[in-house]
C-alpha positions in Angstrom: 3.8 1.0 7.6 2.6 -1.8 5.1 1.0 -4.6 4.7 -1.7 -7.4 4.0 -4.7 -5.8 6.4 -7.3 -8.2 4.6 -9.9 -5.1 4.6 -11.5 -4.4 2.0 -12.7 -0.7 1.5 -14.0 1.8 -0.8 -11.6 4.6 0.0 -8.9 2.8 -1.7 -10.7 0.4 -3.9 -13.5 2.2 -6.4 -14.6 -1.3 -7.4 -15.3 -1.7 -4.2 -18.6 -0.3 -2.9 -18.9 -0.3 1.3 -17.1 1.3 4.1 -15.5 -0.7 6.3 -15.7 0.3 10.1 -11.7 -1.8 10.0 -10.8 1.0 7.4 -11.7 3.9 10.6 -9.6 2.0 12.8 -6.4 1.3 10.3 -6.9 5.1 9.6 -6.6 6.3 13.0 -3.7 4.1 14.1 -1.7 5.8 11.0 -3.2 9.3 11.9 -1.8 8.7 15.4 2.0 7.8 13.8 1.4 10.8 11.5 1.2 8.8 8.1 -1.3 9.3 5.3 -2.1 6.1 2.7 0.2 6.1 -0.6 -0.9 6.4 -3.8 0.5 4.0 -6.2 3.0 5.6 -8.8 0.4 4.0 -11.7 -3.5 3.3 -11.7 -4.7 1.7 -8.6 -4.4 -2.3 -9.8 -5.2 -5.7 -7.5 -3.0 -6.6 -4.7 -4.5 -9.5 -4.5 -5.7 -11.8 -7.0 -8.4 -15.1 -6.0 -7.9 -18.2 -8.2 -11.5 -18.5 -7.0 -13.8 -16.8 -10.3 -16.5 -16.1 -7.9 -14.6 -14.1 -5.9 -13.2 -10.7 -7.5 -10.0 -9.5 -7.0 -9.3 -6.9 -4.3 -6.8 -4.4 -3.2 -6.0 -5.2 0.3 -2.0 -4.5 0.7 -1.4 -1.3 1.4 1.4 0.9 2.2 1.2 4.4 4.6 4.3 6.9 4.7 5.0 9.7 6.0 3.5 12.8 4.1 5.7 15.0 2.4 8.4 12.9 2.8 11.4 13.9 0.4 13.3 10.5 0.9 10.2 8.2 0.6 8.1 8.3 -2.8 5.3 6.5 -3.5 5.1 2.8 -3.9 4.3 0.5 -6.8 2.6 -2.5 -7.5 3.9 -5.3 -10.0 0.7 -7.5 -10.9 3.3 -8.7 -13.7 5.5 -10.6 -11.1 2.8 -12.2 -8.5 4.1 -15.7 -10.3 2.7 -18.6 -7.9 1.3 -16.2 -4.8 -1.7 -14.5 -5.0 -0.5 -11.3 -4.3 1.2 -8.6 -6.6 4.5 -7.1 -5.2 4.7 -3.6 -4.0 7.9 -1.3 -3.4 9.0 1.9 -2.1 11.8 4.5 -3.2 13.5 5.5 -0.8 15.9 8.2 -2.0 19.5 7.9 -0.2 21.7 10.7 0.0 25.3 10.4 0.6 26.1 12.5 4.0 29.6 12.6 5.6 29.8 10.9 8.7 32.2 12.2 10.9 34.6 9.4 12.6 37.2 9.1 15.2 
């Protein structure tokens, strides 16, 4: 599950310093499909960066997988290729294993 959910929390943000009540319910809609919040393969950077220098940036795109998942790794996020959006790129590996399919 991913995506821009526009909340802005502590537990995945240190710069960041209040608790959302959003955060509990994002959490338990994830804890109910049985995923966990991904850590990014690098340092926690911005999602999302405000051309506004009053307003800081923030991370707010987030991606939850499945824990202990050996065909999904953790995702990362490219600050370096936001170009004219305001938001960095993220991507997941997802490891594909040849298998032999049977046919008729």
């Amino acid at each position: 599950m991913a995506g821009g959910f526009n909340i802005r929390d502590s537990s995945w943000n240190p710069s960041f310093s209040f608790h959302s009540i959003y955060n509990d319910l994002l959490t338990d809609i994830a804890d109910f499909l049985d995923l966990i919040l991904s850590n990014p393969t690098i340092n926690q950077v911005p999602t999302r960066y405000s051309d506004n220098i009053n307003d800081v940036n923030s991370i707010i795109n987030l991606i939850f997988l499945k824990p202990n998942s050996l065909k999904i790794d953790n995702h990362t996020i490219y600050p370096e290729l936001q170009y004219s959006s305001d938001y960095a790129p993220l991507t997941v590996n997802i490891s594909i294993i040849e298998e032999l399919i049977p046919d008729k």
